[in-house]
PDB file of N, CA, C, O and CB in Angstrom:
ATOM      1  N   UNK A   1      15.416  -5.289  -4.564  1.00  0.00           N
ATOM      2  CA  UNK A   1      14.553  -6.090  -5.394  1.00  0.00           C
ATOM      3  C   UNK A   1      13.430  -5.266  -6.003  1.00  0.00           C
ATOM      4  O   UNK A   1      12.418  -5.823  -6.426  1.00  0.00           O
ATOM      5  CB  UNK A   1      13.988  -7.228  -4.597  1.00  0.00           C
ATOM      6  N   UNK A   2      13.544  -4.331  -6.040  1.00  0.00           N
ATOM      7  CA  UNK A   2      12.459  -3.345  -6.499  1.00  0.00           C
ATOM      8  C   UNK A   2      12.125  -3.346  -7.791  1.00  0.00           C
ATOM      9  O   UNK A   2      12.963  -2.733  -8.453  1.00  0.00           O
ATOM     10  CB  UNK A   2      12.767  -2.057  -6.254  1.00  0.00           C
ATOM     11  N   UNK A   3      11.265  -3.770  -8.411  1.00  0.00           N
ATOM     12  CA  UNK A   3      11.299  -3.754  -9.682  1.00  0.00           C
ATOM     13  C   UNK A   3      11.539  -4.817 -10.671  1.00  0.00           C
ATOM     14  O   UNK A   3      11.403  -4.681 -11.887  1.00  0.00           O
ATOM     15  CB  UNK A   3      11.986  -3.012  -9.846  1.00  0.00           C
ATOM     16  N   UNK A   4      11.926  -5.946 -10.024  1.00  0.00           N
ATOM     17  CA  UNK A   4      12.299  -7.050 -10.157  1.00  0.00           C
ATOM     18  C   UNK A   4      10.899  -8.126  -9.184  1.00  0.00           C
ATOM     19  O   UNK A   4      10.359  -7.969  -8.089  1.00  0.00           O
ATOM     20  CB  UNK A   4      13.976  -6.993  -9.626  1.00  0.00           C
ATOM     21  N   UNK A   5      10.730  -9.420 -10.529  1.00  0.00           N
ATOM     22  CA  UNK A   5      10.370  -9.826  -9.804  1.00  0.00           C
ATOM     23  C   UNK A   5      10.082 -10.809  -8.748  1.00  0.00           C
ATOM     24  O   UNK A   5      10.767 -11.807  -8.975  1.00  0.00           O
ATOM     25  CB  UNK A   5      10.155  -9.625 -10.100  1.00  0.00           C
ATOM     26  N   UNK A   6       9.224 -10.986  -7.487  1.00  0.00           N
ATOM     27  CA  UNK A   6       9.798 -11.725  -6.278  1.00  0.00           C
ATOM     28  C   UNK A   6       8.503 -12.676  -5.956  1.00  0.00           C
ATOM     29  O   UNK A   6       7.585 -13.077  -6.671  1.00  0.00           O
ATOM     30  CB  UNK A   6      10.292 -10.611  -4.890  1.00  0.00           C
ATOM     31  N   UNK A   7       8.797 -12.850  -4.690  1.00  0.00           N
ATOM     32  CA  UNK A   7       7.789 -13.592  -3.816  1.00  0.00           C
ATOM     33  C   UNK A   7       7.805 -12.872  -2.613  1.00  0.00           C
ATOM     34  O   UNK A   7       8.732 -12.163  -2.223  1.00  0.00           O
ATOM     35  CB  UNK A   7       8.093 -15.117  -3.553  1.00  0.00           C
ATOM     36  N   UNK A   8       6.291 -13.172  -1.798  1.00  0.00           N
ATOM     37  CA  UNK A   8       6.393 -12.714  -0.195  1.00  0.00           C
ATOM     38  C   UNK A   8       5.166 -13.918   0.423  1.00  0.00           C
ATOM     39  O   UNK A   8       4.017 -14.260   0.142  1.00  0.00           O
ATOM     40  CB  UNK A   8       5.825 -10.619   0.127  1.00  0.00           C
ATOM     41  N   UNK A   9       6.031 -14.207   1.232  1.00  0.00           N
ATOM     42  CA  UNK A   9       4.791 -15.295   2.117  1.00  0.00           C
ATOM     43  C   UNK A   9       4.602 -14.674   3.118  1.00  0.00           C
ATOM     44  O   UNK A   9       5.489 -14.011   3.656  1.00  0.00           O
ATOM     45  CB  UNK A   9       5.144 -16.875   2.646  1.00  0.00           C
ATOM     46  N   UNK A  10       3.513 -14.765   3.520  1.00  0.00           N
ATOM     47  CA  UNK A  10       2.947 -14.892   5.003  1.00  0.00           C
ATOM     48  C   UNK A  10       2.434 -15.360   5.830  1.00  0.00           C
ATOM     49  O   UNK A  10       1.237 -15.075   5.868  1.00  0.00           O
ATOM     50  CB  UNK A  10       2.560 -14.542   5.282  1.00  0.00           C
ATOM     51  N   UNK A  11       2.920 -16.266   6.904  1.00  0.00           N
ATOM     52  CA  UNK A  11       2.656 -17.347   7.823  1.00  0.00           C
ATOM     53  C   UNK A  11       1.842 -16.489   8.649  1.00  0.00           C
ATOM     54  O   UNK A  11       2.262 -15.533   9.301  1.00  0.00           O
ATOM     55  CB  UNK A  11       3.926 -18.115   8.544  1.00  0.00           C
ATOM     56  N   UNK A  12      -0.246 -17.196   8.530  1.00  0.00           N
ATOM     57  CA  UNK A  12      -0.584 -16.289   9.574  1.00  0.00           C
ATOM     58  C   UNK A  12      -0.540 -17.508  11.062  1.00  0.00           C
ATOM     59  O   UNK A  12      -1.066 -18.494  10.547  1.00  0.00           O
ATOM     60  CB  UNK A  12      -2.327 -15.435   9.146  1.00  0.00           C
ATOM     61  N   UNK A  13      -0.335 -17.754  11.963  1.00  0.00           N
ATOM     62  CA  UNK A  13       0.043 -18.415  13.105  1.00  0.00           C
ATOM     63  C   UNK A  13      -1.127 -18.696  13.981  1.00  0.00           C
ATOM     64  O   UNK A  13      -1.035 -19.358  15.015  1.00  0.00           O
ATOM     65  CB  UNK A  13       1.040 -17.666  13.794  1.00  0.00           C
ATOM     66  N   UNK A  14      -2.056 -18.256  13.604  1.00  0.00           N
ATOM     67  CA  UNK A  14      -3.525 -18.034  14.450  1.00  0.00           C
ATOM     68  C   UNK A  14      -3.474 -19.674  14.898  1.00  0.00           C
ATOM     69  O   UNK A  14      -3.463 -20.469  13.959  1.00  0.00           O
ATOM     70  CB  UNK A  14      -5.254 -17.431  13.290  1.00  0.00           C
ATOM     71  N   UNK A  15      -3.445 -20.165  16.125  1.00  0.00           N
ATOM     72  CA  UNK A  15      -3.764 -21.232  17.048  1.00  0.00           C
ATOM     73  C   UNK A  15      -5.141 -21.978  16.502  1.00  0.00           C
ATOM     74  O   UNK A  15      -5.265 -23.096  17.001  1.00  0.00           O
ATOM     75  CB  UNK A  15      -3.941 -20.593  18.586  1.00  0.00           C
ATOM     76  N   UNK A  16      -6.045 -21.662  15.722  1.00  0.00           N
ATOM     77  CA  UNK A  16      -7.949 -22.153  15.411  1.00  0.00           C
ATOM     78  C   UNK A  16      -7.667 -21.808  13.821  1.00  0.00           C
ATOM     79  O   UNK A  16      -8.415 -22.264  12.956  1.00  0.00           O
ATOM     80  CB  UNK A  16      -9.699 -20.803  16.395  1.00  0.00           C
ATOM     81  N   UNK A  17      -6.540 -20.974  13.494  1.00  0.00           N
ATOM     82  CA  UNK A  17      -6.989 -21.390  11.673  1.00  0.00           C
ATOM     83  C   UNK A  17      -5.233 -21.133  11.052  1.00  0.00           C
ATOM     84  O   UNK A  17      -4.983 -20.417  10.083  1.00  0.00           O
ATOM     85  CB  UNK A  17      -8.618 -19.739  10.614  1.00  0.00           C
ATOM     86  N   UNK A  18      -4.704 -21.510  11.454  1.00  0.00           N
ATOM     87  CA  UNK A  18      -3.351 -21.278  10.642  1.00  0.00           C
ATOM     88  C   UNK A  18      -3.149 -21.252   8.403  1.00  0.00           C
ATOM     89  O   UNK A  18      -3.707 -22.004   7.604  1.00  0.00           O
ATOM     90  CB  UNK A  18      -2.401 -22.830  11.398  1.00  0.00           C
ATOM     91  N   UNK A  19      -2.543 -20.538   8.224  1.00  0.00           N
ATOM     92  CA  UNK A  19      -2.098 -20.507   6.736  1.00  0.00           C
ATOM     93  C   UNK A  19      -1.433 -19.717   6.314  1.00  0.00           C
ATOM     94  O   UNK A  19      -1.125 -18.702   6.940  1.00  0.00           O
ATOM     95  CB  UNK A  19      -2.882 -20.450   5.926  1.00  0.00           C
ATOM     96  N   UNK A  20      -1.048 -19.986   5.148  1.00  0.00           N
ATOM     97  CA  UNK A  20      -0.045 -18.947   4.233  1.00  0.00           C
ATOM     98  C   UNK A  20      -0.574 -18.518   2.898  1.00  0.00           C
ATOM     99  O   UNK A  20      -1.068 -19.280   2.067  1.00  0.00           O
ATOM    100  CB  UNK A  20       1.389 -19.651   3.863  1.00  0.00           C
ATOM    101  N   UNK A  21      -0.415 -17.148   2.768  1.00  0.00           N
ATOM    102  CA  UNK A  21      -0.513 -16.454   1.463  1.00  0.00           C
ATOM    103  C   UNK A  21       0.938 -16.381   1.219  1.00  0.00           C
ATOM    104  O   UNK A  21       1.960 -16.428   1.903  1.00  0.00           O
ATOM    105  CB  UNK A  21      -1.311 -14.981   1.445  1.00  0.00           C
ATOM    106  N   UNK A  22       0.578 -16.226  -0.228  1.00  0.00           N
ATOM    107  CA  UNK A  22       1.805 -16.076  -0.524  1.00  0.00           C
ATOM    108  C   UNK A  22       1.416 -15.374  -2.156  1.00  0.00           C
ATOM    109  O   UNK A  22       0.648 -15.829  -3.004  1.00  0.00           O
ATOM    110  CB  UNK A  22       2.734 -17.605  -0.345  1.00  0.00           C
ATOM    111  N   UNK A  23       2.273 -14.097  -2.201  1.00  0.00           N
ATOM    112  CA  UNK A  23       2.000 -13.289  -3.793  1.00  0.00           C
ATOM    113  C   UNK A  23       3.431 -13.177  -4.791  1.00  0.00           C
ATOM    114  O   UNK A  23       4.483 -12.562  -4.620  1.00  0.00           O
ATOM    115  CB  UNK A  23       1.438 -11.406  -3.466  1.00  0.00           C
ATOM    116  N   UNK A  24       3.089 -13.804  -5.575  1.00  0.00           N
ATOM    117  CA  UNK A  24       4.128 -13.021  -6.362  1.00  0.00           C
ATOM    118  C   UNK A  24       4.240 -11.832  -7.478  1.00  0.00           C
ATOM    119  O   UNK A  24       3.190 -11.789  -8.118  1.00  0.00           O
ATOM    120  CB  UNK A  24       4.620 -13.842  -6.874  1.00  0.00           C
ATOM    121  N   UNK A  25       5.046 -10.998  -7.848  1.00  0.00           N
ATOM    122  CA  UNK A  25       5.059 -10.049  -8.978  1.00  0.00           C
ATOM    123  C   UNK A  25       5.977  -9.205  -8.901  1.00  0.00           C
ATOM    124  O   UNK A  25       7.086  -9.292  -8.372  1.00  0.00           O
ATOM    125  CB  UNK A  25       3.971  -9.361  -9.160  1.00  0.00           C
ATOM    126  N   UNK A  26       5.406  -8.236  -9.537  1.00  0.00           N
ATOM    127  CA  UNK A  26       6.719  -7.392  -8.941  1.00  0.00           C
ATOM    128  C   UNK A  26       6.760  -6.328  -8.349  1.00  0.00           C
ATOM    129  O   UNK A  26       5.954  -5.403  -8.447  1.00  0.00           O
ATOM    130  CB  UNK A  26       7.521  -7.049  -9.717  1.00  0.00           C
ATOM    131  N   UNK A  27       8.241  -6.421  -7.321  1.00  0.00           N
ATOM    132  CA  UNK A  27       8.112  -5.905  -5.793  1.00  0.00           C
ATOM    133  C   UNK A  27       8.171  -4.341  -5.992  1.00  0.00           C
ATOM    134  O   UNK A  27       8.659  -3.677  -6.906  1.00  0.00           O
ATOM    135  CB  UNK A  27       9.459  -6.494  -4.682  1.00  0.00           C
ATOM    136  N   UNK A  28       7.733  -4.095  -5.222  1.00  0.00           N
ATOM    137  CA  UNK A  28       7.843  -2.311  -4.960  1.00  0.00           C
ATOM    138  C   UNK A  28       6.827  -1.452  -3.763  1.00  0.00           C
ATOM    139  O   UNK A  28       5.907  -0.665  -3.983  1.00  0.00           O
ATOM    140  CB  UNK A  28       7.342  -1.529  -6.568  1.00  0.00           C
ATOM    141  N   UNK A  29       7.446  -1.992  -2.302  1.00  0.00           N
ATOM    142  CA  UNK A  29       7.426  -2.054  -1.259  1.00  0.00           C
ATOM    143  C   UNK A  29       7.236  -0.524  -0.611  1.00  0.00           C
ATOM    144  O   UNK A  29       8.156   0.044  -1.200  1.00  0.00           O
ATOM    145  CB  UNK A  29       8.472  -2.808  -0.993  1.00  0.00           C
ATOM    146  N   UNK A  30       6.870   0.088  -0.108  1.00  0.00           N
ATOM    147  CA  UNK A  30       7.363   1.531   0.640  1.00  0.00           C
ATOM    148  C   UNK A  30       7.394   1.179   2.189  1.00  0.00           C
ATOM    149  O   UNK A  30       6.404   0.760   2.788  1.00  0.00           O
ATOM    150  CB  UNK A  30       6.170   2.973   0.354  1.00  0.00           C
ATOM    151  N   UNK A  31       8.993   1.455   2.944  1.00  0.00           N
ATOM    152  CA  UNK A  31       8.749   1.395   3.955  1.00  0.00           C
ATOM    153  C   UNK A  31       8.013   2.627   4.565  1.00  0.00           C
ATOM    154  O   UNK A  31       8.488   3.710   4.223  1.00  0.00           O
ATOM    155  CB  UNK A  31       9.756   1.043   4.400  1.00  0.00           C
ATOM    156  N   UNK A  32       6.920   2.664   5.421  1.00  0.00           N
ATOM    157  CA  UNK A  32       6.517   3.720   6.190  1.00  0.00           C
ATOM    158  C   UNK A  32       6.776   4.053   7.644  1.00  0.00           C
ATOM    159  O   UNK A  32       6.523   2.998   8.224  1.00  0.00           O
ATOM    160  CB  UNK A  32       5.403   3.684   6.078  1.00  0.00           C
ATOM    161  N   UNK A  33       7.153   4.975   8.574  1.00  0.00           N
ATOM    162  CA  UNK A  33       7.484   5.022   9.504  1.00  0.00           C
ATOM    163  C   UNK A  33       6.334   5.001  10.529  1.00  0.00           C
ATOM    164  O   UNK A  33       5.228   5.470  10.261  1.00  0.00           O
ATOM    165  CB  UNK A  33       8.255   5.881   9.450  1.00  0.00           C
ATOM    166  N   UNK A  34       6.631   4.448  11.693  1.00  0.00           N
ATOM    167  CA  UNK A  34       6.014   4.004  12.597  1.00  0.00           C
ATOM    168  C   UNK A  34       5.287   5.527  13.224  1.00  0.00           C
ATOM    169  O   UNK A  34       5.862   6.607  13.361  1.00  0.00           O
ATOM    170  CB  UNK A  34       7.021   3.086  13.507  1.00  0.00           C
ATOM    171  N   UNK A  35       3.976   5.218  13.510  1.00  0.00           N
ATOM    172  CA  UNK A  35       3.097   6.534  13.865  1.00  0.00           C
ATOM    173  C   UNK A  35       2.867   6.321  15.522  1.00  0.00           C
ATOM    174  O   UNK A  35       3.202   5.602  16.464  1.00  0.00           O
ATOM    175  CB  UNK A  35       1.407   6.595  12.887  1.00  0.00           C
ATOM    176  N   UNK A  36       1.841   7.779  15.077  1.00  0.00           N
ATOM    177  CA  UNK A  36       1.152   7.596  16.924  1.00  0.00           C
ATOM    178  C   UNK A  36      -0.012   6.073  16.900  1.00  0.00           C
ATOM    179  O   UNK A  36       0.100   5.037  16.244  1.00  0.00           O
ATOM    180  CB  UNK A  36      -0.252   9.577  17.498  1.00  0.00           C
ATOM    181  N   UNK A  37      -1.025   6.472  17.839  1.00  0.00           N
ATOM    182  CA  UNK A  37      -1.733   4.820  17.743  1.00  0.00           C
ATOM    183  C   UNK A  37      -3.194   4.539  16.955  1.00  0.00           C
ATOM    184  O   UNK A  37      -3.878   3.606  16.531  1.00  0.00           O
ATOM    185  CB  UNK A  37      -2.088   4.278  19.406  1.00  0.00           C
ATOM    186  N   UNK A  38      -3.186   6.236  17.075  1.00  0.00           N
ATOM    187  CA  UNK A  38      -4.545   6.735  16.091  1.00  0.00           C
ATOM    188  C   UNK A  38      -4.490   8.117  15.625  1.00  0.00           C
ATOM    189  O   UNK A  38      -5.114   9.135  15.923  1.00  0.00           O
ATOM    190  CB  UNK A  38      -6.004   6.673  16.895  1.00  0.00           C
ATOM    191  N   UNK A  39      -3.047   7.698  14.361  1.00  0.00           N
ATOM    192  CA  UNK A  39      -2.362   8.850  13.861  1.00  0.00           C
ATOM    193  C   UNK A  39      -3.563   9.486  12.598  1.00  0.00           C
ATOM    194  O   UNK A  39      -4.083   8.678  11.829  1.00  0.00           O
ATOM    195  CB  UNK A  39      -0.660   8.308  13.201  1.00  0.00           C
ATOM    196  N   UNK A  40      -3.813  10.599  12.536  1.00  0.00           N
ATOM    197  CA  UNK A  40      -4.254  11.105  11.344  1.00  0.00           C
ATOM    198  C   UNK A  40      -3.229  11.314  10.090  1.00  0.00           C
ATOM    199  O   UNK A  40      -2.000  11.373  10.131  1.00  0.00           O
ATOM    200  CB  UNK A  40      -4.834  12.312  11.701  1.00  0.00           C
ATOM    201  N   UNK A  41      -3.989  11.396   9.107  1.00  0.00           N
ATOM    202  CA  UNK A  41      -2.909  11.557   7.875  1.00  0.00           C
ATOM    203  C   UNK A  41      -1.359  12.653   8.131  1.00  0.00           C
ATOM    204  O   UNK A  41      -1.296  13.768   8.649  1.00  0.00           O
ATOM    205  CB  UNK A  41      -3.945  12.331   6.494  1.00  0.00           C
ATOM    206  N   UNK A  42      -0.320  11.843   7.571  1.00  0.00           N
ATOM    207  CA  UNK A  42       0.726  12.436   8.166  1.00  0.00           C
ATOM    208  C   UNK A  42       1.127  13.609   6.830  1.00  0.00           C
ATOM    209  O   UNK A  42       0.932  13.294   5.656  1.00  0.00           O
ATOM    210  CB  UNK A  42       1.972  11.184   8.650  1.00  0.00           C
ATOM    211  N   UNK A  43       1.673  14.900   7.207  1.00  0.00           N
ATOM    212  CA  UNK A  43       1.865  15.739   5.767  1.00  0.00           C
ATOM    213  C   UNK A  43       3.259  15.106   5.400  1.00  0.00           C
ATOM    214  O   UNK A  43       3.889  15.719   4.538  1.00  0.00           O
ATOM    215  CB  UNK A  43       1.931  17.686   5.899  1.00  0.00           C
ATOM    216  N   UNK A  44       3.781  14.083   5.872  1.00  0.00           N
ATOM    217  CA  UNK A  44       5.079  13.087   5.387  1.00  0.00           C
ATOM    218  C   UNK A  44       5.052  12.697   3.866  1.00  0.00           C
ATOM    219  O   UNK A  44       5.844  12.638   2.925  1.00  0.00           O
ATOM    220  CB  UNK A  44       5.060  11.574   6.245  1.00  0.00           C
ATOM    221  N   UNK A  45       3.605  12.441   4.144  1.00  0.00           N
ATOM    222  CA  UNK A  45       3.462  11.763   2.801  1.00  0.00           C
ATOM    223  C   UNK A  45       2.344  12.084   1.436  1.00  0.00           C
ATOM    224  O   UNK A  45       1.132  11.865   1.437  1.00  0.00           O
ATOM    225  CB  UNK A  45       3.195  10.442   3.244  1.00  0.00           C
ATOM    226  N   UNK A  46       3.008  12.548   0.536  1.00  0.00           N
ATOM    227  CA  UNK A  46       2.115  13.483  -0.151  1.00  0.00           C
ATOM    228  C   UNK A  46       2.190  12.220  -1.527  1.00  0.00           C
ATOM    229  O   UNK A  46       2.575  11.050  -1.517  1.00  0.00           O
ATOM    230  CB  UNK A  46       2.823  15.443  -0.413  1.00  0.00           C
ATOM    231  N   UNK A  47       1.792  12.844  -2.314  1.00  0.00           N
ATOM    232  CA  UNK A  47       1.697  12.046  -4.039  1.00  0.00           C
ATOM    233  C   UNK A  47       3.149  12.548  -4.283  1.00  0.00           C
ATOM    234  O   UNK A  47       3.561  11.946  -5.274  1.00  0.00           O
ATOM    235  CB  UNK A  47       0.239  12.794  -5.536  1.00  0.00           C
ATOM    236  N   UNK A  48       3.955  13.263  -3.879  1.00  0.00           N
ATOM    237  CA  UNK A  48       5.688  13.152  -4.503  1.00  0.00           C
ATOM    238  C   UNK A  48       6.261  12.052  -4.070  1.00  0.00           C
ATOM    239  O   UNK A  48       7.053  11.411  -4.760  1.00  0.00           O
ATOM    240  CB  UNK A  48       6.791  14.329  -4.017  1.00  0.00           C
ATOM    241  N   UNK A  49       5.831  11.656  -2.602  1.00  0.00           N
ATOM    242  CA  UNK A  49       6.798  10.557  -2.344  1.00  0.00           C
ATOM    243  C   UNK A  49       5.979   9.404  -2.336  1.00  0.00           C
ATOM    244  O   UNK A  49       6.601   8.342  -2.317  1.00  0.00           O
ATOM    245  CB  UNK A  49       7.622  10.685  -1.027  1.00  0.00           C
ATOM    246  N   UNK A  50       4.831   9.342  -2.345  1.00  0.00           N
ATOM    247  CA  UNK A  50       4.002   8.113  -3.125  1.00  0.00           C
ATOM    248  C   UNK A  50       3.182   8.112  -4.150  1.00  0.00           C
ATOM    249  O   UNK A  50       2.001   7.765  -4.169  1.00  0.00           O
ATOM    250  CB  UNK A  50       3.240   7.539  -2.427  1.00  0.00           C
ATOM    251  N   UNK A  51       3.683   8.415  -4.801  1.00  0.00           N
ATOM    252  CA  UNK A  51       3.179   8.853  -6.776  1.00  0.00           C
ATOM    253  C   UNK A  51       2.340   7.345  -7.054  1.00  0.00           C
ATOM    254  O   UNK A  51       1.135   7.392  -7.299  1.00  0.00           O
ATOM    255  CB  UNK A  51       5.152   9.032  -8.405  1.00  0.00           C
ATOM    256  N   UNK A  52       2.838   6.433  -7.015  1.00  0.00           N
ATOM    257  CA  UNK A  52       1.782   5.343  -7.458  1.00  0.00           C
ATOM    258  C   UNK A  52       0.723   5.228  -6.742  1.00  0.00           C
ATOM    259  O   UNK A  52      -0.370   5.385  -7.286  1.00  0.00           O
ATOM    260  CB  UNK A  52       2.239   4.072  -7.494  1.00  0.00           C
ATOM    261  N   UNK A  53       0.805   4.947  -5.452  1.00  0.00           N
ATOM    262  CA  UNK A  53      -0.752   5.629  -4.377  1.00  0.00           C
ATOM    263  C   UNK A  53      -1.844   6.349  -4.746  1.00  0.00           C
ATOM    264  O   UNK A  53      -3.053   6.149  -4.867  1.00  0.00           O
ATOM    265  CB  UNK A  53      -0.448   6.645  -3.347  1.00  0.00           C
ATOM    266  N   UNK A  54      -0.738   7.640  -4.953  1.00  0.00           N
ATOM    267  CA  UNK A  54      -1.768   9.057  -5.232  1.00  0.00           C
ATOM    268  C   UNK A  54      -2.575   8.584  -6.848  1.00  0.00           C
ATOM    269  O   UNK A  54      -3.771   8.751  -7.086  1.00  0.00           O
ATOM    270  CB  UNK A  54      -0.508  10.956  -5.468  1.00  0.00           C
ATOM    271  N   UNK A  55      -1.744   8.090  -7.624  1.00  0.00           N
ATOM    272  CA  UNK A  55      -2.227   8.188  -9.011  1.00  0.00           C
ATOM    273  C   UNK A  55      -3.326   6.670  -8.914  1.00  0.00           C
ATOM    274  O   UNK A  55      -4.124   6.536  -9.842  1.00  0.00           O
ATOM    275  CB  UNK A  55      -0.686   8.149 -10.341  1.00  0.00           C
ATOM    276  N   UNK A  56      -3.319   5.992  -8.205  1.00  0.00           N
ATOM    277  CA  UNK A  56      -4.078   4.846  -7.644  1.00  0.00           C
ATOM    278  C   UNK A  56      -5.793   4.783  -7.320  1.00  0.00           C
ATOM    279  O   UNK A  56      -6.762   4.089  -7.630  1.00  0.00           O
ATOM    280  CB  UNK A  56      -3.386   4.647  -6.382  1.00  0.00           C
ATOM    281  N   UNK A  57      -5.354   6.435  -6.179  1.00  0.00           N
ATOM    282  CA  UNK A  57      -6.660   6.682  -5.899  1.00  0.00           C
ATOM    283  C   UNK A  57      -7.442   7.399  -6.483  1.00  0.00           C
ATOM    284  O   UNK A  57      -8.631   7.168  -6.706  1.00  0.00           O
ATOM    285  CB  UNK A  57      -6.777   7.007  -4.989  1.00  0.00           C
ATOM    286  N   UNK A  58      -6.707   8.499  -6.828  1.00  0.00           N
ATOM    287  CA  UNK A  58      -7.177   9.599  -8.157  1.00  0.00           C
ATOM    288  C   UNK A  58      -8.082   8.587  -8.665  1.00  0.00           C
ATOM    289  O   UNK A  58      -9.270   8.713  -8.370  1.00  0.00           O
ATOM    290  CB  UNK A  58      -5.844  10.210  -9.494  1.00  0.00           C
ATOM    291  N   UNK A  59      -7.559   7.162  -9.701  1.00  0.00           N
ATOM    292  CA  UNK A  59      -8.080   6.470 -10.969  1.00  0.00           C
ATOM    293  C   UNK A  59      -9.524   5.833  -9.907  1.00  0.00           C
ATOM    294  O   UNK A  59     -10.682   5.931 -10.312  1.00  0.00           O
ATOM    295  CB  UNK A  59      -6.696   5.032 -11.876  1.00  0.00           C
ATOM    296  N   UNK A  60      -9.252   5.346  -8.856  1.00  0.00           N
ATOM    297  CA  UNK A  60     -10.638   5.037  -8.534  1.00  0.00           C
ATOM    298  C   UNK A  60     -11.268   6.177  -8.381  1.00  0.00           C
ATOM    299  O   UNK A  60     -12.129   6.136  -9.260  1.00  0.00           O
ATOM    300  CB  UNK A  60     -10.843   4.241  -7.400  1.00  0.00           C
ATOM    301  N   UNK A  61     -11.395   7.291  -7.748  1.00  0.00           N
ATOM    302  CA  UNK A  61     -11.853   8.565  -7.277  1.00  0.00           C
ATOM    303  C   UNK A  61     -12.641   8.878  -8.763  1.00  0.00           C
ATOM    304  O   UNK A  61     -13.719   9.463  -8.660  1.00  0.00           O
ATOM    305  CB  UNK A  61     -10.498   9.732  -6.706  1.00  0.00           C
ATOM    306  N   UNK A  62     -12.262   8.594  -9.870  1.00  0.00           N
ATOM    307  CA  UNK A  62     -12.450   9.235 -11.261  1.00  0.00           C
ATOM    308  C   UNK A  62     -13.580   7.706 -11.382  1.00  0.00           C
ATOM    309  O   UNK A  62     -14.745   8.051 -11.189  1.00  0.00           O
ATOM    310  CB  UNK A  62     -10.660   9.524 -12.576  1.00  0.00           C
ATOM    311  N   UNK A  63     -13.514   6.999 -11.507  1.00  0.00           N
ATOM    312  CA  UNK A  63     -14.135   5.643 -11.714  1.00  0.00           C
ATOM    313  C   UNK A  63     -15.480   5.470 -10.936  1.00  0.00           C
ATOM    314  O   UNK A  63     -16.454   4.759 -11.182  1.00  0.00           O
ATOM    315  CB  UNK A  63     -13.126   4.522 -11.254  1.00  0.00           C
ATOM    316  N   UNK A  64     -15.235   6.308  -9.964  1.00  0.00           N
ATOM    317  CA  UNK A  64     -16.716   6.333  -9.257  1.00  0.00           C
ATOM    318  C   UNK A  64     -16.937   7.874  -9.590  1.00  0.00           C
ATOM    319  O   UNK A  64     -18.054   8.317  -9.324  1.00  0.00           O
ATOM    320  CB  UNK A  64     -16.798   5.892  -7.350  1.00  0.00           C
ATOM    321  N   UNK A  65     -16.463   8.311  -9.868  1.00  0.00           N
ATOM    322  CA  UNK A  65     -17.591   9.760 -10.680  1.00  0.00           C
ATOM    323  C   UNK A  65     -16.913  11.121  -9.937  1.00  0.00           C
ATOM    324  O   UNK A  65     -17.406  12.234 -10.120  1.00  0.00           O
ATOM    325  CB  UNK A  65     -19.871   9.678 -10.075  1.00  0.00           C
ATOM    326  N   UNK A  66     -15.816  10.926  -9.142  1.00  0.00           N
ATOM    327  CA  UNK A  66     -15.680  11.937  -8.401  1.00  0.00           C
ATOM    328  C   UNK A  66     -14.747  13.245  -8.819  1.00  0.00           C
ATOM    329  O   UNK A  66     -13.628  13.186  -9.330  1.00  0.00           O
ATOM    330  CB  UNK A  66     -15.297  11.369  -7.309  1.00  0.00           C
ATOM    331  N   UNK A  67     -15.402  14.296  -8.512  1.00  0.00           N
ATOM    332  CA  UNK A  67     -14.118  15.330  -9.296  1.00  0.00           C
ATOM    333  C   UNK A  67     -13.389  15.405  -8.204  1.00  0.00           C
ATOM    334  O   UNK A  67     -13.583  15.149  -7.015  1.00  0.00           O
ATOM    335  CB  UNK A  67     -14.475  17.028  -9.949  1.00  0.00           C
ATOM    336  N   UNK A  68     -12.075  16.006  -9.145  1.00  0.00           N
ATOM    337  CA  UNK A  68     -10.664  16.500  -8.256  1.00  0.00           C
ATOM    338  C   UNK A  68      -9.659  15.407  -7.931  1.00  0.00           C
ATOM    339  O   UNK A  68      -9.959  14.218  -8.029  1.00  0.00           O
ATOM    340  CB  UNK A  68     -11.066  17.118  -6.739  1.00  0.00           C
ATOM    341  N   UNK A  69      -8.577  15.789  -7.578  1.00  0.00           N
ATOM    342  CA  UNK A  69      -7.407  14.843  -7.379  1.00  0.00           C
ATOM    343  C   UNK A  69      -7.268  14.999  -5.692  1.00  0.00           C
ATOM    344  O   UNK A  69      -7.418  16.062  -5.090  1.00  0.00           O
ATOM    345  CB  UNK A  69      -5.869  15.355  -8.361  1.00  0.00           C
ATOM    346  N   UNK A  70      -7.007  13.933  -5.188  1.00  0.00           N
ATOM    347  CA  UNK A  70      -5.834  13.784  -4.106  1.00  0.00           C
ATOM    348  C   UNK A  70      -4.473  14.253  -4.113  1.00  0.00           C
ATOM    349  O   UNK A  70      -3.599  13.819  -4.864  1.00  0.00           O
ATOM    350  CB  UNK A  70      -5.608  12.583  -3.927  1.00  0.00           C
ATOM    351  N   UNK A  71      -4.307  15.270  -3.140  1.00  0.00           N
ATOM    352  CA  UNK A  71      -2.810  15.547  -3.706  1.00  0.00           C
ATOM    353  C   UNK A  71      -2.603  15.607  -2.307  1.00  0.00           C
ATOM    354  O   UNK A  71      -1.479  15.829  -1.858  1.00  0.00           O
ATOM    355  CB  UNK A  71      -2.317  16.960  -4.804  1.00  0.00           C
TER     356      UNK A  71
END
């Protein structure tokens, strides 16, 4: 469904406030693999294999005044 577009709900279950979000648009998901429990940045994942991320933060990074890229 990537690229196409969807829905995702989420039932939060909390016992004192229960609800659902729910977004639609379009999907484009990254699964990430499961870390340690207070993993530091992994070199897994750079701006090649998350190019929209990297180019994400760059645009805020630039928006608040900051030089240089995230890479």
């Amino acid at each position: 469904m990537i690229g196409k577009e969807g829905e995702i709900k989420y039932v939060n279950t909390r016992l004192y406030d229960p609800d659902t979000v729910t977004w639609k648009g379009l999907m484009g998901i990254v699964e990430l693999k499961k870390g340690e429990r207070y993993p530091s940045t992994s070199a897994d994942y750079r701006s090649n294999k998350l190019p929209l991320l990297y180019e994400a933060i760059n645009e805020d990074r630039r928006n608040r005044g900051y030089r240089g890229d995230v890479k």
